[in-house]
N, C-alpha and C positions, 0 to 999 in steps of 0.2 A: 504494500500500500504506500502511497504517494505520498505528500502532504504538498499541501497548498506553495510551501515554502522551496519546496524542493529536495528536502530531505528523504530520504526511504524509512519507511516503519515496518520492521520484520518481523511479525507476530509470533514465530518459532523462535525468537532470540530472547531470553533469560535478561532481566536487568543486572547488569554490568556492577562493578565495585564505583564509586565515587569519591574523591578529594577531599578532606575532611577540614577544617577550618587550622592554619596553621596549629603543630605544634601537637594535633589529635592524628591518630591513626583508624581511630573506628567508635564508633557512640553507643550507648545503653540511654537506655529513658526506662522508668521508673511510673508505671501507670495505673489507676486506680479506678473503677467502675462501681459508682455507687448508688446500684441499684436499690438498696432499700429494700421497702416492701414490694415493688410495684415488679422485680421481677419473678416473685411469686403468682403475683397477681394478675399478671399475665398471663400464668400457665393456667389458674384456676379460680375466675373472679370469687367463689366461693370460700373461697380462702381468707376474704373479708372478716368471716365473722369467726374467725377462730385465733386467737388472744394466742398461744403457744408458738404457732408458725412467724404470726406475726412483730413475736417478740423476739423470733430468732434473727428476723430482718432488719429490725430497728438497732440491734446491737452494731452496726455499722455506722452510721452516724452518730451516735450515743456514746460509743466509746473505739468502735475498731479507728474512727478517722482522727479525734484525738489525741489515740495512742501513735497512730502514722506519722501524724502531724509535727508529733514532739522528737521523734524517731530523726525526722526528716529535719531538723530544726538542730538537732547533735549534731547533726555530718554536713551541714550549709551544703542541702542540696533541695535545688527545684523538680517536683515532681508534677503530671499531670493529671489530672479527677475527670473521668468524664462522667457526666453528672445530667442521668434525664431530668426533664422539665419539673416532673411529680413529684422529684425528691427535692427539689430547689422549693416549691412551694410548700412542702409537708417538714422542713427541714430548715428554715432559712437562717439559722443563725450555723449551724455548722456548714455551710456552702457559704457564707460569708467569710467565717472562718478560712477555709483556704484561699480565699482571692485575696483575704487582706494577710495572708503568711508572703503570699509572692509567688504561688502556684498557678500554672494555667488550668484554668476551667473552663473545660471542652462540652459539645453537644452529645450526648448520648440517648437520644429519643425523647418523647415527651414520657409516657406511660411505658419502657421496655417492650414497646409492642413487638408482636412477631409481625416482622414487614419481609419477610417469604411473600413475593407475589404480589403484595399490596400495589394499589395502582396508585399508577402516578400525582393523582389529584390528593386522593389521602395521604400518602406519603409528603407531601409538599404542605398540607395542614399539618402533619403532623411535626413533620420540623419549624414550621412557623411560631406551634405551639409551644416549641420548646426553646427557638431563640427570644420570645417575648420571656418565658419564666425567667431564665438565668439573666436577662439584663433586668427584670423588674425586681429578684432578688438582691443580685452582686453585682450591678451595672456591667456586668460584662456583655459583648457582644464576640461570642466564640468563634477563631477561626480554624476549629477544626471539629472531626464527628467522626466517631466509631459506633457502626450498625450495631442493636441488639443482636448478641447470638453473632456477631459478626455477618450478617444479611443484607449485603449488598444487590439491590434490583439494579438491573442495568443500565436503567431508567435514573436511579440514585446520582451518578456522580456529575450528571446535569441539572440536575436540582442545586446539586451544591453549588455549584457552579455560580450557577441564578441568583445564590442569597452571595455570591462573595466568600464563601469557603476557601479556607486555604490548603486544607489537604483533607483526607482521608483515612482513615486507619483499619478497615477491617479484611483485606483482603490477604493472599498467602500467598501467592507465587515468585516471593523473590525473599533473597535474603539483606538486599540492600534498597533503599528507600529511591523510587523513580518518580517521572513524572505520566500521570495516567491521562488520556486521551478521553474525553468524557461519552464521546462513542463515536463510532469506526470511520464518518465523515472523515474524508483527508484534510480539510480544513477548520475541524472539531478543536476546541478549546482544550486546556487539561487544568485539572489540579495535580498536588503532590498526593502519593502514594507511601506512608509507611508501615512496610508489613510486620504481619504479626503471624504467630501459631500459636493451633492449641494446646502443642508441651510447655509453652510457657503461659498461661493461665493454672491459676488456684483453683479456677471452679472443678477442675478434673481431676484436682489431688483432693479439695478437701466439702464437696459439695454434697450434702444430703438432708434433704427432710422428707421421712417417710411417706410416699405416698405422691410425693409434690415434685422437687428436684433428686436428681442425682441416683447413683448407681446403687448406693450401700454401700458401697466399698468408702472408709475413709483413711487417705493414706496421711504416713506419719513424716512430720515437717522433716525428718534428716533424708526424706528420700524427694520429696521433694526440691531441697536443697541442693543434694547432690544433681537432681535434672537439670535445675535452673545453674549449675556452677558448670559443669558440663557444657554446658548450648555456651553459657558467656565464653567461657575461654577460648570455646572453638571461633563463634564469629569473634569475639578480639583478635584470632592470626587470619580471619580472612577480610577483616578491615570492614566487619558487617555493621548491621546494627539491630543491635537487644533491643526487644521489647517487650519488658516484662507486664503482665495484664495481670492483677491482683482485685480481690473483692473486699473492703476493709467489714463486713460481716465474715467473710473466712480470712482473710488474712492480718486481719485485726486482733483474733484472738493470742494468746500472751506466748505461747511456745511458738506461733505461725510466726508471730511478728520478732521474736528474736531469730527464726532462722531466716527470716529477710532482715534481718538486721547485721548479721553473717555473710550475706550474700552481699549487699552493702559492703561490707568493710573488704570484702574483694574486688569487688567492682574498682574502690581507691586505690587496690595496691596494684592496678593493671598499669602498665606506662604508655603514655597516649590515648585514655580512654578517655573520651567525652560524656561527663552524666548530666544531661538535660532535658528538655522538654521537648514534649514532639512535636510541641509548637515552631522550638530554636532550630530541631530536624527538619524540616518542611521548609522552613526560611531557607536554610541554607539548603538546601536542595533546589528552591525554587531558584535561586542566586542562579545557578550551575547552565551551563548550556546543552540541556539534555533534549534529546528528542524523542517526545511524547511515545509510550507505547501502550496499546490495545490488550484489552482482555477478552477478547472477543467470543460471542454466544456459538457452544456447538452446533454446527446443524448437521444433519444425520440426512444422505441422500435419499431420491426417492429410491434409487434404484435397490436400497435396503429396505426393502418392504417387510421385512419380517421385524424388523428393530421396532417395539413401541415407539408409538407416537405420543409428544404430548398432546392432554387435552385440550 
């Protein structure tokens, strides 16, 4: 594919390694999703009226993002919150709290909706809904948004586009942060691109309320630890960039948050590692002269008639 410019966009070609600000070799960001109760509440609005689930939600702003806060405040380091709409209203004094620490606070849905599918008119309400909460709580106006559940519509990163978004955070196929092409038009717009996976989220080490989220399985923070130390060391020699995705409801809890506090204290002793926000990641990326590239939708020929279709 072409671009309007003249450049080629090779859609089989892997986002490349990047230049990292004098002095760094490869970056970690340090990211927080605080969902509250609303990402229960999502899976099963009935979940309302049950006082035990709901008080395992609230423990995240209550005290998991305090305890982070302070955590984060030992080691003078800027960390990002993405933070739906629901929980800035239901919560406003601990989402103050991080923006007046010096943290970015990012868009993370209004209500943790599942936006699997959602069309584009609701999706575009629904991020409306939530750039009005977070600037009418902590006058922010967020330039950046990670999908609940990491659910990116394809449809999404023209949206973002539209409100002025600066990057993106939920998608997986690169290990270094690019510039994404808002869809497949050769003279299509981009935002930035910083990827994530799901070995490095908490919610798959330490997620469970019977019945509601998670596996039942709940694994113990030294092996977590040991994932999250594993993946950093490796992208610190390929000059990549961490990003770790934490829930201060699970990662807030008091052994969870001393072995992120562990992981921390290595992250420092890396030489050339940059720990910032993926806000500062996205600037400087955007900085770079990188040429936009596609994630484009499969399509499945007709001449494969037996392969489902979708509906």
């Amino acid at each position: 594919m072409t671009r309007s410019d003249g450049h080629q966009r090779d859609v089989n070609t892997a986002a490349g390694p990047i230049g990292w600000p004098e002095g760094f070799t490869a970056a970690a960001c340090l990211t927080f999703d605080m969902d509250a109760e609303a990402a229960v509440l999502s899976t099963d609005i009935s979940s309302v009226d049950r006082m035990s689930p709901m008080s395992h939600q609230s423990y995240g702003p209550l005290v998991g993002v305090p305890r982070i806060l302070d955590m984060l405040e030992r080691h003078g380091l800027k960390a990002t919150f993405f933070v739906p709409g629901y929980t800035a209203h239901r919560y406003p004094a601990t989402v103050r709290s991080v923006a007046e620490a010096g943290h970015e606070v990012a868009h993370h849905s209004y209500f943790h909706e599942n936006t699997a599918g959602m069309d584009a008119r609701t999706e575009a309400d629904m991020l409306d809904l939530g750039i009005k909460a977070l600037h009418e709580v902590a006058g922010v106006t967020p330039v950046g948004y990670r999908a609940p559940m990491w659910e990116l519509n394809y449809h999404t990163p023209r949206l973002l586009e539209d409100r002025g978004f600066l990057y993106d955070s939920s998608l997986m196929d690169a290990d270094h942060p690019y510039r994404l092409a808002v869809d497949e038009r050769p003279q299509a717009g981009s935002i930035v691109q910083v990827p994530v996976s799901w070995g490095l989220d908490d919610w798959e080490q330490y997620a469970f309320l019977p019945g509601l989220i998670g596996s039942g399985v709940i694994e113990s923070p030294a092996k977590a630890l040991q994932m999250w130390t594993w993946e950093l060391e490796a992208m610190h020699r390929l000059g990549a960039c961490f990003v770790l995705t934490c829930h201060p409801f699970l990662s807030g809890r008091p052994s969870r948050a001393e072995a992120l506090e562990r992981l921390i204290e290595r992250m420092k002793e890396l030489p050339g590692l940059w720990i910032t926000t993926v806000a500062e990641v996205a600037r400087h990326t955007a900085s770079l002269d990188l040429v936009p590239r596609t994630c484009p939708q499969p399509r499945i020929p007709e001449q494969a008639y037996w392969v489902p279709q979708r509906p």
